[in-house]
C-alpha positions as CSV (number, residue, x, y, z in Angstrom):
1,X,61.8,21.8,4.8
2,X,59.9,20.4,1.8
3,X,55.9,19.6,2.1
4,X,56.5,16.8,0.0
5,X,58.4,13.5,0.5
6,X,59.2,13.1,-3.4
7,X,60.0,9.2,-3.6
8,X,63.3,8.6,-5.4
9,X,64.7,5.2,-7.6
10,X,67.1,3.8,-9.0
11,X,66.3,3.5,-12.4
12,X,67.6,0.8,-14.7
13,X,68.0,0.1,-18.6
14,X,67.3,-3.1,-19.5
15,X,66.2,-4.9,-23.2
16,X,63.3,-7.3,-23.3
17,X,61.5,-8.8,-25.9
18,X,57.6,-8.3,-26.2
19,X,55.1,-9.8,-28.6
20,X,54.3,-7.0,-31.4
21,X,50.7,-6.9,-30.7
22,X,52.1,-6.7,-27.0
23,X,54.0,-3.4,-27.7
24,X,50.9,-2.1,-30.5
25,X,49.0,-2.0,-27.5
26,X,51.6,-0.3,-25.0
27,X,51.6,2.5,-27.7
28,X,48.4,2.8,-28.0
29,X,47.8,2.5,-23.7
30,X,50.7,5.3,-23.5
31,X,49.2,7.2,-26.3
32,X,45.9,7.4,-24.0
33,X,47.0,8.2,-21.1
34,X,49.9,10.8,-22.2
35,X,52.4,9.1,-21.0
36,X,56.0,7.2,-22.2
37,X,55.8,3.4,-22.6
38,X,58.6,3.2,-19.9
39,X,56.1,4.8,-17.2
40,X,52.9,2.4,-18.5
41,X,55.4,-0.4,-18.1
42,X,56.4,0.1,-14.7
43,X,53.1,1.3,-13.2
44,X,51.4,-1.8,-15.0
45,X,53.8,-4.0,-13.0
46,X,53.7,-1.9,-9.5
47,X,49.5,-2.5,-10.0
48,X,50.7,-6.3,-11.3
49,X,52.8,-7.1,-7.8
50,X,50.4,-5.3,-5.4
51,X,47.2,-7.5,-6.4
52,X,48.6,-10.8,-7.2
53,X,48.2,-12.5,-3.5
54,X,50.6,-15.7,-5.1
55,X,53.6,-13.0,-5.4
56,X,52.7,-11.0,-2.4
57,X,52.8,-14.1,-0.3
58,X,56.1,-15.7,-2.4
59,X,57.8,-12.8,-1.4
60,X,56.8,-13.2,2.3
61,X,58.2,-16.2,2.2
62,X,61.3,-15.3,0.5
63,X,62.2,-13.1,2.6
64,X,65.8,-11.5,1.7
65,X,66.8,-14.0,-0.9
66,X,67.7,-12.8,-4.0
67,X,65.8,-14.1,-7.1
68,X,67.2,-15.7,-10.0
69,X,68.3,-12.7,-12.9
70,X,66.5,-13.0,-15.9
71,X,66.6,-9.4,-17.0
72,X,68.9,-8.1,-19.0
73,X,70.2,-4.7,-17.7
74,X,72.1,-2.8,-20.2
75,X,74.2,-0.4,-18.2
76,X,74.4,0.2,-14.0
77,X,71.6,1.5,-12.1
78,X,71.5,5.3,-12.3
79,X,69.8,7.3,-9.5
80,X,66.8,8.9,-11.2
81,X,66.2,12.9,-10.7
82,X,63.8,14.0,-8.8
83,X,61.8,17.5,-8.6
84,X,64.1,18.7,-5.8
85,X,67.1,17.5,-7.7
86,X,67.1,21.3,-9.6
């Protein structure tokens, strides 16, 4: 049995539009920190959603409802690999 629980998602494609000093600055942020723009976006958000109370209590309140779709996904959700995925 593995140590480690390795957390796997579902990833997603999707297109967005960003302001271009916006995505300047996500280059430069994932040039920093070594890492692909994909990864700065979603950690960004993950940080974004776990300190905004608003959301965190919005979603309490929500509860199982589905929210409006407002991103555009290009393809279907594909599981994403993980380390024990050799």
């Amino acid at each position: 049995m593995a140590l480690l629980k390795l957390k796997t998602s579902t990833k997603v494609q999707a297109t967005i539009s960003i302001d271009s000093e916006t995505a300047a600055k996500l280059d430069h942020y994932a040039a920093m920190t070594h890492a692909p723009a994909d990864q700065v976006i979603e950690e960004a958000l993950e940080y974004l959603y776990g300190k905004d109370k608003d959301f965190i209590a919005f979603l309490q309140k929500q509860g199982e409802k589905s929210a409006p779709v407002s991103l555009k996904l290009k393809q279907k959700p594909v599981p994403a690999k993980t380390t024990n995925d050799a």
